[in-house]
C-alpha positions as CSV (number, residue, x, y, z in Angstrom):
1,X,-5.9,20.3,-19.3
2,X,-6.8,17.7,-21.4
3,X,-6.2,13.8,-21.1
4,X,-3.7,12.6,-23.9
5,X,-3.5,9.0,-22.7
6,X,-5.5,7.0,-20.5
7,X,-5.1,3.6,-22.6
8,X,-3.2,1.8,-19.8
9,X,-5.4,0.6,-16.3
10,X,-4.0,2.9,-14.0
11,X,-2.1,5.2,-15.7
12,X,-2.8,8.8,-17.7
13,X,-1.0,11.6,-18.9
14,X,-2.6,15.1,-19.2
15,X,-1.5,17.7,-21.0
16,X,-1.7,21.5,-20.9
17,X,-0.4,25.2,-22.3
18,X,0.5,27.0,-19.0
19,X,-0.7,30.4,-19.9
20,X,-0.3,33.7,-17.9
21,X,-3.9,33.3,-16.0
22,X,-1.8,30.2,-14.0
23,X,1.1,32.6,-13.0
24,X,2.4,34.1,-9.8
25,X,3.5,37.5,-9.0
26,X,6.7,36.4,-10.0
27,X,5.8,35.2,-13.6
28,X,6.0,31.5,-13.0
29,X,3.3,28.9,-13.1
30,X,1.8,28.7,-9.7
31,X,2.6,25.9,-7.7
32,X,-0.7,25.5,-6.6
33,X,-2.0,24.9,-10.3
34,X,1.1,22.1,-11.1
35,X,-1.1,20.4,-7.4
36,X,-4.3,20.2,-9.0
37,X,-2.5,19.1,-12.4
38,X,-1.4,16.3,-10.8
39,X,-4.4,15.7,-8.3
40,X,-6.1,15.3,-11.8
41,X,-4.1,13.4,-13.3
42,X,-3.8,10.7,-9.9
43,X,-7.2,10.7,-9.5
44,X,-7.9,9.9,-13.0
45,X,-5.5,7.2,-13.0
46,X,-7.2,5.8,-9.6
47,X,-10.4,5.3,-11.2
48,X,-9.1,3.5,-14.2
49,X,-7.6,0.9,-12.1
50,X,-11.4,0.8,-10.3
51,X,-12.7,-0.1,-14.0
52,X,-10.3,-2.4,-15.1
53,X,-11.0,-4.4,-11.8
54,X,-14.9,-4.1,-13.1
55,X,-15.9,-1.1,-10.5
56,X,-17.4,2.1,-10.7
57,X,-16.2,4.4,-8.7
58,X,-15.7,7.8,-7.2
59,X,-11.8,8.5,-5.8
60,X,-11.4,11.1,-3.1
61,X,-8.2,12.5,-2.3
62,X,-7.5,11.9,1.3
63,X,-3.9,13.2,1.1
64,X,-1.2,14.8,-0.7
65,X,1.9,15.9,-1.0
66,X,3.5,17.8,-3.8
67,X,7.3,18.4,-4.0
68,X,8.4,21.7,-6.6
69,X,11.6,20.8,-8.3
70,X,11.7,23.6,-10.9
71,X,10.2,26.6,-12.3
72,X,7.4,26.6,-14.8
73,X,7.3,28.7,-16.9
74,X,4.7,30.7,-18.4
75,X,4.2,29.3,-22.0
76,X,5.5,25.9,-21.5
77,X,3.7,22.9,-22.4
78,X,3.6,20.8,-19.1
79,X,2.8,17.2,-19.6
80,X,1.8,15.3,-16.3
81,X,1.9,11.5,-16.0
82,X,0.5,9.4,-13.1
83,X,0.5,5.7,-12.3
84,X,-1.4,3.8,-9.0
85,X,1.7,2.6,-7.3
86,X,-0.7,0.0,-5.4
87,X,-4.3,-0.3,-5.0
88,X,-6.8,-2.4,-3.3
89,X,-11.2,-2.6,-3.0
90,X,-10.8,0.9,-0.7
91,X,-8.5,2.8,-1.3
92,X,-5.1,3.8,-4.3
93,X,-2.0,5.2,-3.6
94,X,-0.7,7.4,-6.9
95,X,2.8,9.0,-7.8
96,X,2.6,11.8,-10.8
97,X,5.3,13.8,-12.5
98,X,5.1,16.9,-14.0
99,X,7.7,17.9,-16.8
100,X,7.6,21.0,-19.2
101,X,8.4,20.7,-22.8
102,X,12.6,21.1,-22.5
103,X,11.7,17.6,-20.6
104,X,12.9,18.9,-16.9
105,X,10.7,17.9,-14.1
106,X,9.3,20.8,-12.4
107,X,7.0,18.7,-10.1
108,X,6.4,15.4,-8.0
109,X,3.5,14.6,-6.4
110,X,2.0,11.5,-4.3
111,X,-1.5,11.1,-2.9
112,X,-4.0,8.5,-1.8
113,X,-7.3,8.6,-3.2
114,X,-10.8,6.4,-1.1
115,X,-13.1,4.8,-3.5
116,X,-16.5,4.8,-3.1
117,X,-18.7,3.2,-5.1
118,X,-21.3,4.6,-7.9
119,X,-24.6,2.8,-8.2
């Protein structure tokens, strides 16, 4: 994966090739995978809104849920883009969408990430 856009507080957009090593025995991208795409990408997103507010921080995801909307498939270019939907001095709640490169949304995810500070 690799971050394409992180330019905005609170808000990035990671990109990656899904290649066979990320497939199920059914030949599509495992669902478990498109999860940690987008835990990435949320958590990411949580600790730019930390900095902009002048922190350095850690975000732990607490919780999470991930909904699968399509299939991925294998050789797609899935493009995941999460926001902080609201965040406070503790803790930042995050929504992320995943969409493969035909632009259909194969994944929705939503998590809340704990802060803790860096010294």
């Amino acid at each position: 994966m690799t971050c394409v856009d992180k330019s905005e507080p609170g808000r990035t957009v990671w990109r990656m090739r899904a290649d066979e090593r990320f497939a199920n025995p059914a030949g599509i991208v495992q669902g478990g995978f498109l999860g940690a795409m987008a835990d990435s990408a949320m958590g990411s997103a949580a600790v730019t809104h930390a900095v902009a507010a002048g922190r350095r921080v850690v975000a732990a995801n607490v919780e999470m849920k991930t909904s699968f909307l399509a299939a991925a498939r294998v050789g797609s270019v899935l493009e995941c883009t999460a926001r902080i939907v609201s965040g406070g001095r503790r803790v930042a709640f995050a929504e992320a969408e995943v969409v493969d490169d035909g632009g259909r949304v194969v994944a929705r995810a939503s998590s809340t990430y704990l802060f803790t500070d860096r010294t």
